[in-house]
GUDREN-275755 format. One record per residue (C-alpha): residue number from 1; residue in three letters; x, y, z. Coordinates in steps of 0.02 Angstrom, whole numbers, padded with zeros to 5 digits. Example, Ala and Ser with C-alpha at 12.3 -4.5 7.8 and 13.67 -1.06 7.14 Angstrom:
<rs>
+-----+-----+--------+--------+--------+
|   i |  aa |     xx |     yy |     zz |
+-----+-----+--------+--------+--------+
|   1 | ALA |  00615 | -00225 |  00390 |
|   2 | SER |  00684 | -00053 |  00357 |
+-----+-----+--------+--------+--------+
</rs>
This chain:
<rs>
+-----+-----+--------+--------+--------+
|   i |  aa |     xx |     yy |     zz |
+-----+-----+--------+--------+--------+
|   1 | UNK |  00817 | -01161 | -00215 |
|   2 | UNK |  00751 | -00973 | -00209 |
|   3 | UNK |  00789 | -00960 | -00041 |
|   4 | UNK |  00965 | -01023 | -00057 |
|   5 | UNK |  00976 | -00909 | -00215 |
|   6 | UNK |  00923 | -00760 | -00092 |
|   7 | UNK |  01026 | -00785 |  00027 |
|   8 | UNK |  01186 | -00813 | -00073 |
|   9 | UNK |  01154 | -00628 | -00150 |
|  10 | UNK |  01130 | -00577 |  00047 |
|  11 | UNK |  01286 | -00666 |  00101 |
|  12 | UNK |  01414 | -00547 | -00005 |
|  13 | UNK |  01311 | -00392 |  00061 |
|  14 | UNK |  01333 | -00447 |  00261 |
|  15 | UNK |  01492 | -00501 |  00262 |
|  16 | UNK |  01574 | -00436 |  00436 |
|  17 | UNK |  01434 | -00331 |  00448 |
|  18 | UNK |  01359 | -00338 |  00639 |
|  19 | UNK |  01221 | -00276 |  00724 |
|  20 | UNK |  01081 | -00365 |  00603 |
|  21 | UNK |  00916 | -00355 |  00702 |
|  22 | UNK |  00775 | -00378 |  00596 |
|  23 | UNK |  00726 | -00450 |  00441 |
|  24 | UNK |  00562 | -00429 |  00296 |
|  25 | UNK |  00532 | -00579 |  00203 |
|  26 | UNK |  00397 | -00586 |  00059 |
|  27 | UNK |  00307 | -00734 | -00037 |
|  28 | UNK |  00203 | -00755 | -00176 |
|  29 | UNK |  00078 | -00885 | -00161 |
|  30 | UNK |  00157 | -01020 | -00243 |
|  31 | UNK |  00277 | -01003 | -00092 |
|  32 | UNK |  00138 | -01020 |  00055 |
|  33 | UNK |  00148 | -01206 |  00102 |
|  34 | UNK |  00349 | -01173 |  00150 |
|  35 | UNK |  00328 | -01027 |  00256 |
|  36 | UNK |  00373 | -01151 |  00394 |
|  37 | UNK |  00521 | -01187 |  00319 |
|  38 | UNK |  00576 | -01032 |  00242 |
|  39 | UNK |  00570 | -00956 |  00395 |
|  40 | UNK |  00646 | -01100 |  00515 |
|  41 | UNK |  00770 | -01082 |  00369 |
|  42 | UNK |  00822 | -00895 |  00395 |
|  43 | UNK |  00818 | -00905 |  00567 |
|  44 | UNK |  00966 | -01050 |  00561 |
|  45 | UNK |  01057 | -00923 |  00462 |
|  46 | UNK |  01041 | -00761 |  00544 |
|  47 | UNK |  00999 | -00823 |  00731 |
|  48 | UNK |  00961 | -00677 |  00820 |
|  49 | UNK |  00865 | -00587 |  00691 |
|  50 | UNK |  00666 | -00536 |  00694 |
|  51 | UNK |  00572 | -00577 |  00542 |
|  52 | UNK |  00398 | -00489 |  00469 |
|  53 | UNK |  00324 | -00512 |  00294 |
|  54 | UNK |  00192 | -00591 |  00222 |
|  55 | UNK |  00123 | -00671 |  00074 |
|  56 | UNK |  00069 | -00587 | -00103 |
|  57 | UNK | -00001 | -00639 | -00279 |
|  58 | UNK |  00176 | -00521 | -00334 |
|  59 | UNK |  00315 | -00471 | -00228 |
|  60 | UNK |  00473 | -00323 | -00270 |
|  61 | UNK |  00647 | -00330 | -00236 |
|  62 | UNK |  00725 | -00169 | -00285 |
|  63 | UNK |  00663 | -00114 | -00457 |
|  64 | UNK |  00616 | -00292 | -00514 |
|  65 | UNK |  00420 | -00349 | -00478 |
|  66 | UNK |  00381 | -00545 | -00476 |
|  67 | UNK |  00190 | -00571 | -00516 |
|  68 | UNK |  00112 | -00754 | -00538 |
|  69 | UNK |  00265 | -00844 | -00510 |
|  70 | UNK |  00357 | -00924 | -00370 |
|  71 | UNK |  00505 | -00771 | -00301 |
|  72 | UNK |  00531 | -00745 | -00123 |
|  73 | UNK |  00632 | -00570 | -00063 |
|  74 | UNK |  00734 | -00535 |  00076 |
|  75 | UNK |  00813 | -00374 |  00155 |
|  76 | UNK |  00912 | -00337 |  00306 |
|  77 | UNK |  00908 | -00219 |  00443 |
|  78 | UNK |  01021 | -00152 |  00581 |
|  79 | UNK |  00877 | -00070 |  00673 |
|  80 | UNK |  00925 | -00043 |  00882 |
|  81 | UNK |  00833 | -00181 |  00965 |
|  82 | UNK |  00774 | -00055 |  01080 |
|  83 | UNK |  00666 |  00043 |  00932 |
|  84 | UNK |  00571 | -00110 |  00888 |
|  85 | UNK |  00448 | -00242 |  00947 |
|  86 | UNK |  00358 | -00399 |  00881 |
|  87 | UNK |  00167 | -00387 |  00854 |
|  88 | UNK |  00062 | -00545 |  00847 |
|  89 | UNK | -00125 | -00640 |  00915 |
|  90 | UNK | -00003 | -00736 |  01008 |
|  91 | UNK |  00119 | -00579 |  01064 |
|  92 | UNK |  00035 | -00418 |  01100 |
|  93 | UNK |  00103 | -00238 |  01077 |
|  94 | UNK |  00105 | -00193 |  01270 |
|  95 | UNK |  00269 | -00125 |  01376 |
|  96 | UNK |  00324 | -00024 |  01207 |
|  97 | UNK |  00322 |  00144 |  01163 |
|  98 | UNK |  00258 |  00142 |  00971 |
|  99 | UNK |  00282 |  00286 |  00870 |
| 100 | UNK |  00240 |  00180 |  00698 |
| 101 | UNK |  00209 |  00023 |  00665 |
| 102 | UNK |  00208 | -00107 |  00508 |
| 103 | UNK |  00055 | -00223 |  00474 |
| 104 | UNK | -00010 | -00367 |  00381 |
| 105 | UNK | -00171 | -00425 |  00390 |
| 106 | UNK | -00273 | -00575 |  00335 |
| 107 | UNK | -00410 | -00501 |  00226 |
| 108 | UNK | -00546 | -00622 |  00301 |
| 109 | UNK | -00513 | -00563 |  00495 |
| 110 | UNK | -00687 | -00489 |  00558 |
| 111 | UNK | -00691 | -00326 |  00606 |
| 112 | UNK | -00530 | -00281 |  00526 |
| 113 | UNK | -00573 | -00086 |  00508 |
| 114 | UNK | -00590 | -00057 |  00676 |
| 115 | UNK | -00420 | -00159 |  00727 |
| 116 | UNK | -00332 | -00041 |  00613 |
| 117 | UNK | -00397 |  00099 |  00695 |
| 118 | UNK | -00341 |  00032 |  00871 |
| 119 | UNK | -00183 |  00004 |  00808 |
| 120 | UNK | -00178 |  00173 |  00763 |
| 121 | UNK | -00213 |  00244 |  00899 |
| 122 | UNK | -00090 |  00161 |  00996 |
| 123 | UNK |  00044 |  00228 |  00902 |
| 124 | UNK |  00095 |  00411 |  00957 |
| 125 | UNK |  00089 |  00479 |  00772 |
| 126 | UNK | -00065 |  00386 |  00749 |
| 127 | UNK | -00005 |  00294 |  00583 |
| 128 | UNK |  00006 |  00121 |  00513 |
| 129 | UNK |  00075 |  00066 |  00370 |
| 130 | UNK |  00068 | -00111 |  00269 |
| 131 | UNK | -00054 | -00234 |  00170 |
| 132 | UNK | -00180 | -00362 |  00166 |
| 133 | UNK | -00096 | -00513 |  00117 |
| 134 | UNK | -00167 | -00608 | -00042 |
| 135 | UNK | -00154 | -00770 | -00095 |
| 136 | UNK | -00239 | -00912 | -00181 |
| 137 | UNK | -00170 | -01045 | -00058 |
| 138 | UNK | -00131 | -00977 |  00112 |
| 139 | UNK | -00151 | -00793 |  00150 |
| 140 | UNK | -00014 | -00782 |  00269 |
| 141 | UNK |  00088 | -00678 |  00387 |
| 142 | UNK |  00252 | -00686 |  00466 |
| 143 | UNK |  00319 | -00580 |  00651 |
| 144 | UNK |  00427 | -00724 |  00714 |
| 145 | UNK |  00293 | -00873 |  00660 |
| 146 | UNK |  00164 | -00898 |  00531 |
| 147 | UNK |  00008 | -00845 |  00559 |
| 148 | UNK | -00176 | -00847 |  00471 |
| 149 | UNK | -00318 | -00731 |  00503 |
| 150 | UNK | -00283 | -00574 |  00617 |
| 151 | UNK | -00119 | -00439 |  00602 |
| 152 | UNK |  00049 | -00453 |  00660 |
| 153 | UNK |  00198 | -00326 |  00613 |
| 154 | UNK |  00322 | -00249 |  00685 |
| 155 | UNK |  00305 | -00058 |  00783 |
| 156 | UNK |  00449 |  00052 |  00798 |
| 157 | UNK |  00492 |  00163 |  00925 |
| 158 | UNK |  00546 |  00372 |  00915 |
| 159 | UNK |  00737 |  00322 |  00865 |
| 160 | UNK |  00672 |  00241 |  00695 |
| 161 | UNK |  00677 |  00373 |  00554 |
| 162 | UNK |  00530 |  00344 |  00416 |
| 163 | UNK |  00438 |  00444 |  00297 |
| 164 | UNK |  00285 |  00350 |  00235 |
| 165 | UNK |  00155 |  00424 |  00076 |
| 166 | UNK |  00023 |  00356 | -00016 |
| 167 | UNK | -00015 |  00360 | -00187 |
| 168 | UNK | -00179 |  00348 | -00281 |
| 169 | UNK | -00205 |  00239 | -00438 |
| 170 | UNK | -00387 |  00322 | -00465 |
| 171 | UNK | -00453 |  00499 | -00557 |
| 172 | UNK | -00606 |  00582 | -00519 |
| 173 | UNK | -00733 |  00576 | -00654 |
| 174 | UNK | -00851 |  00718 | -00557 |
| 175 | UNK | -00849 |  00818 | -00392 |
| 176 | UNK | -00860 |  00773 | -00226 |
| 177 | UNK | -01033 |  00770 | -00158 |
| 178 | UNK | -01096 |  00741 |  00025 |
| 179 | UNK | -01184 |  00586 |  00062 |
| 180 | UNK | -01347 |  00655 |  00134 |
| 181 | UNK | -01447 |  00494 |  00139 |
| 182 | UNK | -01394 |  00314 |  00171 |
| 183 | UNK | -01438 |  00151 |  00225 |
| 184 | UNK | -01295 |  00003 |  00269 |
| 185 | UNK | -01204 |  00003 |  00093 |
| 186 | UNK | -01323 |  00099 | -00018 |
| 187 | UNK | -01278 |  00262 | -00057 |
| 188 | UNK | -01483 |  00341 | -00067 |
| 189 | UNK | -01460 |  00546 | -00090 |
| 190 | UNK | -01306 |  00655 | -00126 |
| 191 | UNK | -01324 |  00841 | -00082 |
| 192 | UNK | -01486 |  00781 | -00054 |
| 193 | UNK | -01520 |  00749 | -00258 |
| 194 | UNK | -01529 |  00560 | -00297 |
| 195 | UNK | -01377 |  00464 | -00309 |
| 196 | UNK | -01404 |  00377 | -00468 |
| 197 | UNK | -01438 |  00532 | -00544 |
| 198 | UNK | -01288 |  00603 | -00506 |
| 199 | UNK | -01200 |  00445 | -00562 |
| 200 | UNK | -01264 |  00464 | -00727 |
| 201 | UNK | -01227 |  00645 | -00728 |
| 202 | UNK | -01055 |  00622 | -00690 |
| 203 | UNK | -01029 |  00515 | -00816 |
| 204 | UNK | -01135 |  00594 | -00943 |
| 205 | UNK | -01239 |  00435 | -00963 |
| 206 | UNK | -01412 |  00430 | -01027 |
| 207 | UNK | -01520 |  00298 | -00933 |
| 208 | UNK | -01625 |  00256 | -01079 |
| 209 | UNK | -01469 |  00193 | -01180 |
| 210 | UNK | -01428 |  00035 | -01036 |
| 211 | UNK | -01282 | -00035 | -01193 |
| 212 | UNK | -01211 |  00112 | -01164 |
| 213 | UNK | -01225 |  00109 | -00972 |
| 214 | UNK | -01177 | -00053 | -00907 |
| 215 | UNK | -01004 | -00049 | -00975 |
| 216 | UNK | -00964 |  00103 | -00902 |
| 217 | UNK | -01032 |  00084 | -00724 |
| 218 | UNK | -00929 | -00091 | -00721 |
| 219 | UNK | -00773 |  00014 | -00736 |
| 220 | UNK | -00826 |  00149 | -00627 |
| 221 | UNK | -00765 |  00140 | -00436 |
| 222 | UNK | -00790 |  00265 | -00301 |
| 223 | UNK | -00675 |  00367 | -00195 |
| 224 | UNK | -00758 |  00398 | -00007 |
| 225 | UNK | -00678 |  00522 |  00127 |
| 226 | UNK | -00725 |  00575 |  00295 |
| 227 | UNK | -00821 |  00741 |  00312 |
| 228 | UNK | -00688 |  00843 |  00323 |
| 229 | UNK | -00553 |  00774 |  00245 |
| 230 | UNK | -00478 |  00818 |  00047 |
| 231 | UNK | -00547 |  00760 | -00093 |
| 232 | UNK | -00455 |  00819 | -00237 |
| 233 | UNK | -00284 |  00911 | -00202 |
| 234 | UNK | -00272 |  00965 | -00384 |
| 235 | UNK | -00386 |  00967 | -00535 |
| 236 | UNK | -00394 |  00777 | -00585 |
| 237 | UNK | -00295 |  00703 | -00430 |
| 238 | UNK | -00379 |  00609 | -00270 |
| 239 | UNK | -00291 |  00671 | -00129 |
| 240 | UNK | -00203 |  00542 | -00010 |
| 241 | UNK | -00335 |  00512 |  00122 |
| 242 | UNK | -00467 |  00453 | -00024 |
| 243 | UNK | -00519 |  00255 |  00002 |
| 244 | UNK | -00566 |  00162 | -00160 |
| 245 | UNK | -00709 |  00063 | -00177 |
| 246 | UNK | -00790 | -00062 | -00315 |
| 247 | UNK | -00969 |  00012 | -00343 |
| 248 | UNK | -01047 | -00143 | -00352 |
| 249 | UNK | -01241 | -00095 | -00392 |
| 250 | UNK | -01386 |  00015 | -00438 |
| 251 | UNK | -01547 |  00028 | -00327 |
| 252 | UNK | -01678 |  00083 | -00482 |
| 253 | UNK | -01824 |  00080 | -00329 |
| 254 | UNK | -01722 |  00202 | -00222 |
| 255 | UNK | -01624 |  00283 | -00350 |
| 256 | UNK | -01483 |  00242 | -00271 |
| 257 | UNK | -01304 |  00168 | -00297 |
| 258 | UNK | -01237 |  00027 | -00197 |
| 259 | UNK | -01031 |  00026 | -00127 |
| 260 | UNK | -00909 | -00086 | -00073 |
| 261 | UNK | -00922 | -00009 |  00094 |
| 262 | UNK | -01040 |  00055 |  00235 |
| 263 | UNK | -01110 |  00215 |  00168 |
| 264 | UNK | -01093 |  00357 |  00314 |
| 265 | UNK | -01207 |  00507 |  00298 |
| 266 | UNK | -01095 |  00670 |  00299 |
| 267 | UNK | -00942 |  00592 |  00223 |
| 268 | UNK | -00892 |  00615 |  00038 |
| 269 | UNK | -00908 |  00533 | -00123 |
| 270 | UNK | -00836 |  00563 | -00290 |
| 271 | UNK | -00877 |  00426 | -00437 |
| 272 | UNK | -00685 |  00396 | -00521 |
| 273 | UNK | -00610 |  00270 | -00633 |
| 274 | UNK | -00422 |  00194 | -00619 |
| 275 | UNK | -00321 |  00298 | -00755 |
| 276 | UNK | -00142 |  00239 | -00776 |
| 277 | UNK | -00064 |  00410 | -00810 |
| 278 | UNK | -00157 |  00498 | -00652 |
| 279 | UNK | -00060 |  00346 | -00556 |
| 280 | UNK |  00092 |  00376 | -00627 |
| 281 | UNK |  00092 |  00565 | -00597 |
| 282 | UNK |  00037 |  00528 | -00413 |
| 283 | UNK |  00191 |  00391 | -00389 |
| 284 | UNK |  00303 |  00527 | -00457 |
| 285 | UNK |  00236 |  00661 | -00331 |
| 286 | UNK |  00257 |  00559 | -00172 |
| 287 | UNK |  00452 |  00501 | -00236 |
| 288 | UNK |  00474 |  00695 | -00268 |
| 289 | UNK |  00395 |  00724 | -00078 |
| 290 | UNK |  00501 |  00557 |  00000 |
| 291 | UNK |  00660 |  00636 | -00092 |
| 292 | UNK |  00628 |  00814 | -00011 |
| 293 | UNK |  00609 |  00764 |  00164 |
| 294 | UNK |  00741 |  00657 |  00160 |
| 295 | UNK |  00870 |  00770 |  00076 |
| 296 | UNK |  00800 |  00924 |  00036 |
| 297 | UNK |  00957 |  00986 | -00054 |
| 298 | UNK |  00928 |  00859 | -00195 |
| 299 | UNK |  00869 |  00895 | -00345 |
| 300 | UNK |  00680 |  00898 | -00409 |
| 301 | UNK |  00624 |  00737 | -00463 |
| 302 | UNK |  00535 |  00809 | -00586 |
| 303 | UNK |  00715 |  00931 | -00660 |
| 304 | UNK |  00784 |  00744 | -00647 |
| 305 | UNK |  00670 |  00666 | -00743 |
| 306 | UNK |  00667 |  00801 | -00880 |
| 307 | UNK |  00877 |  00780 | -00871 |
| 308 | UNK |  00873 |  00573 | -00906 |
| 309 | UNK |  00730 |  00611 | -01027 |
| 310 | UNK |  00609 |  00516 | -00912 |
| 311 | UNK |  00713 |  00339 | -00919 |
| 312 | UNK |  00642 |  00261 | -00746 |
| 313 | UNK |  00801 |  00106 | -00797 |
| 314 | UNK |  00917 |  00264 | -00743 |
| 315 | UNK |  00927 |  00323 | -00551 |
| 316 | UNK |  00913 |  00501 | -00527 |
| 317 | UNK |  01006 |  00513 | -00385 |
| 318 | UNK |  01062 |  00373 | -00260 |
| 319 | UNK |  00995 |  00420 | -00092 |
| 320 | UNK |  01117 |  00437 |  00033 |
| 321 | UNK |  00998 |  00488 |  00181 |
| 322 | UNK |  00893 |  00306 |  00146 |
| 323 | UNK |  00932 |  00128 |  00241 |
| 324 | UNK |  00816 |  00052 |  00154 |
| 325 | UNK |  00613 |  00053 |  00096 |
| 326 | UNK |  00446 | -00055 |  00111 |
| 327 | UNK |  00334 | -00025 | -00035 |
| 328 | UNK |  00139 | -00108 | -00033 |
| 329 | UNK |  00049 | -00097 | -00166 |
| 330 | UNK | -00128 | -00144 | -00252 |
| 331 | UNK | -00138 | -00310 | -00329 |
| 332 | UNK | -00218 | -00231 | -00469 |
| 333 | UNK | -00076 | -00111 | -00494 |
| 334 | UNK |  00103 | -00162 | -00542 |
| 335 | UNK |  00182 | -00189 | -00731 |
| 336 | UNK |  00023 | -00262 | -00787 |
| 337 | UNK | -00081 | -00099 | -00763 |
| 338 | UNK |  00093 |  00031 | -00790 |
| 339 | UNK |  00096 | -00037 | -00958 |
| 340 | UNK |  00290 | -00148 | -00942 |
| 341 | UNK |  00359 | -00269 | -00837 |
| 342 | UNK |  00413 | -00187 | -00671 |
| 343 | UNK |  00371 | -00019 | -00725 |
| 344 | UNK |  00289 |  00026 | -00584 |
| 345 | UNK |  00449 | -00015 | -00470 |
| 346 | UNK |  00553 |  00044 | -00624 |
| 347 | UNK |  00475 |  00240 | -00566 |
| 348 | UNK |  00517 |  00214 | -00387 |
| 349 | UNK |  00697 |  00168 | -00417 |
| 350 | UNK |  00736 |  00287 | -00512 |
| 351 | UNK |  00663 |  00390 | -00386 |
| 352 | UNK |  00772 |  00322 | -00239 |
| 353 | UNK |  00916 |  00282 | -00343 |
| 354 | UNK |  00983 |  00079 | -00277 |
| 355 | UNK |  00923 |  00076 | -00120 |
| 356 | UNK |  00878 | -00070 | -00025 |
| 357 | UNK |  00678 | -00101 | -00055 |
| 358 | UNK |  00549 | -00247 | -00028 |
| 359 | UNK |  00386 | -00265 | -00052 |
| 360 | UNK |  00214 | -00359 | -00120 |
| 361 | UNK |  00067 | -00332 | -00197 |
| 362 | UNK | -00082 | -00338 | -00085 |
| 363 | UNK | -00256 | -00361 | -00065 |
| 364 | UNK | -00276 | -00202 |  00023 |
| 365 | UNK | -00170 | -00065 |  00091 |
| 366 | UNK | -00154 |  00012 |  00248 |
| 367 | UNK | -00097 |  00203 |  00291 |
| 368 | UNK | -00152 |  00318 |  00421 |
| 369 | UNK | -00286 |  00226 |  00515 |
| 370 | UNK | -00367 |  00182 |  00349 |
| 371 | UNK | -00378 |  00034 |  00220 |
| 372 | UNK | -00356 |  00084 |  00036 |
| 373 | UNK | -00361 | -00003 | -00117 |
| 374 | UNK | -00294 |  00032 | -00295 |
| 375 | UNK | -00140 |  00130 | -00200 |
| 376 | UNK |  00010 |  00109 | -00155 |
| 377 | UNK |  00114 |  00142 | -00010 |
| 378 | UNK |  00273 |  00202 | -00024 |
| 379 | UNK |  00388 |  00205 |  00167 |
| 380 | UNK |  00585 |  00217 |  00175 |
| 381 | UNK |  00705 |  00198 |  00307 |
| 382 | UNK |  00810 |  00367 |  00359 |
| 383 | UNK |  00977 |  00359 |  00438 |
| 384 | UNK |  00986 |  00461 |  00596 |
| 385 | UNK |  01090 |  00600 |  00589 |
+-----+-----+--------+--------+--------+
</rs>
């Protein structure tokens, strides 16, 4: 019944429309155990067409977010079947000149890091873009089958126009420090003082008052960057190539801190906490970057915003230089942590204006050659001029 409720908004949209090459489909959960069919489904309809997606505890559809409850969304694409290819375990990316690609990945897949990275690197602007799928049934993803574990996605060649940014959900509590002293996840010295020590500084904690303590390191994450890579890019904002990650202990023998993550010696840490307004002023400033590149003669989102007295249910300005968008974003992000029901896609509408957009809410993001969490990544579709 979704799908056929889907597809019937599709049909008035493609009618005598030609040239449709490839298709995004995404599921939440409660969708997983039809993938199969779903799928065998669309591909009766639009035979011809490539399809990519994956599965998500939420997915978007153009303003409108669908958390913890069954919703499936489609869009449609008349990309040259010359500028794309397939990715898959059982299909690799060989024979294809890749200037970007789209990924989803099962969360579980060993060694995922370091595929990312590959993948990467086998692009020629060395830059990925997608999710971790999440589910409570079937983490699955879709390139023309169904798969679990591993990637697939689609790569797209030089004639495909896209502008991709991420966005952080996070604000630094302290400065960045060097990690000087490290063994497999624990974090032992920063600029060479010891790391729990500068936890507690940071946070202006006093270890002899643990009530006081515990509640606050259970909300406190960390933000890790290579060595020379930005930290903040303005007072109180991560900057975009900052990874996220749950601190998830305290080493009292070592004086140490223990992270989601394997702690490298020379890269940088900053102790940060999720802060809804920090993400919302971060989603704003990639929209106002998206909009420039795209049409730089447009207004300021930030003018427009002021001008509709901040109403995200109000486009600012439809953007006629967009085909369409792909927006991932944290699990943990969404209405539930923007503070209203869609709000989060609410912002990047208005942003856009009605353009075409899918997405889902993942268990990870992907940018760059990195995985991120507590972000979201934002990447539209430009017409060629």
């Amino acid at each position: 019944m979704a799908l056929g409720l889907a597809l019937a908004q599709l049909e008035a949209q493609v009618a005598g429309h030609s040239g449709l090459t490839l298709g995004w489909i995404y599921l939440t959960d409660h969708y997983a155990g039809a993938a199969e069919a779903v799928l065998e489904r669309l591909r009766e309809r639009f035979p011809g067409v490539a399809w990519v997606g994956g599965v998500g505890v939420g997915v978007s559809g153009s303003g409108v977010e669908y958390f913890d409850e069954p919703a499936l969304t489609l869009m449609l694409g008349d990309v040259p079947r010359d500028q794309f290819k397939l990715f898959s375990g059982l299909r690799p990316l060989s024979g294809f000149s890749a200037q970007t690609a789209l990924v989803h990945a099962d969360a579980g897949t060993p060694d995922l890091g370091e595929l990312i990275v590959e993948l990467a690197e086998r692009t020629d602007a060395g830059y990925v873009f997608g999710g971790l799928t999440a589910a409570r049934t079937r983490a699955l993803h879709m390139a023309d089958g169904v798969f679990e574990g591993g990637l697939s996605g689609v790569a797209f060649g030089a004639g495909v126009g896209i502008v991709s940014r991420v966005t952080q959900g996070s604000q630094p509590v302290g400065p960045a420090r060097r990690i000087t002293e490290a063994e497999q996840n624990v974090v032992v010295s920063l600029d060479n003082e010891p790391a729990l020590e500068c936890l507690l500084h940071d946070l202006q904690l006093d270890a002899a008052r643990p009530r006081e303590v515990l509640p606050r390191l259970r909300n406190t994450l960390v933000g890790l960057t290579d060595a020379g890579d930005t930290v903040v890019t303005r007072p109180g904002q991560f900057g975009t190539d900052v990874r996220v990650r749950h601190l998830v202990g305290i080493d009292p023998g070592r004086r140490g801190v223990a992270i989601a993550d394997r702690a490298q010696v020379g890269a940088q840490l900053a102790f940060c906490t999720r802060n809804v307004e920090a993400a919302r002023r971060d989603l704003v400033r990639i929209c106002t970057e998206i909009r420039e590149e795209v049409e730089p003669e447009t207004q300021p989102l930030e003018q427009a915003l002021q001008g509709r007295g901040a109403d995200p249910g109000h486009p600012a300005h439809t953007m006629p230089g967009i085909a369409g968008a792909v927006y991932v974003s944290c699990a943990g992000r969404g209405g539930p942590h923007f503070g209203a029901p869609s709000a989060e896609l609410a912002i990047v509408k208005h942003a856009l204006g009605d353009v075409p957009l899918v997405g889902f809410f993942a268990g990870g993001e992907i940018a760059h050659h990195h995985l991120y969490g507590y972000t979201g990544v934002l990447t539209v579709f430009t017409h060629q001029r």
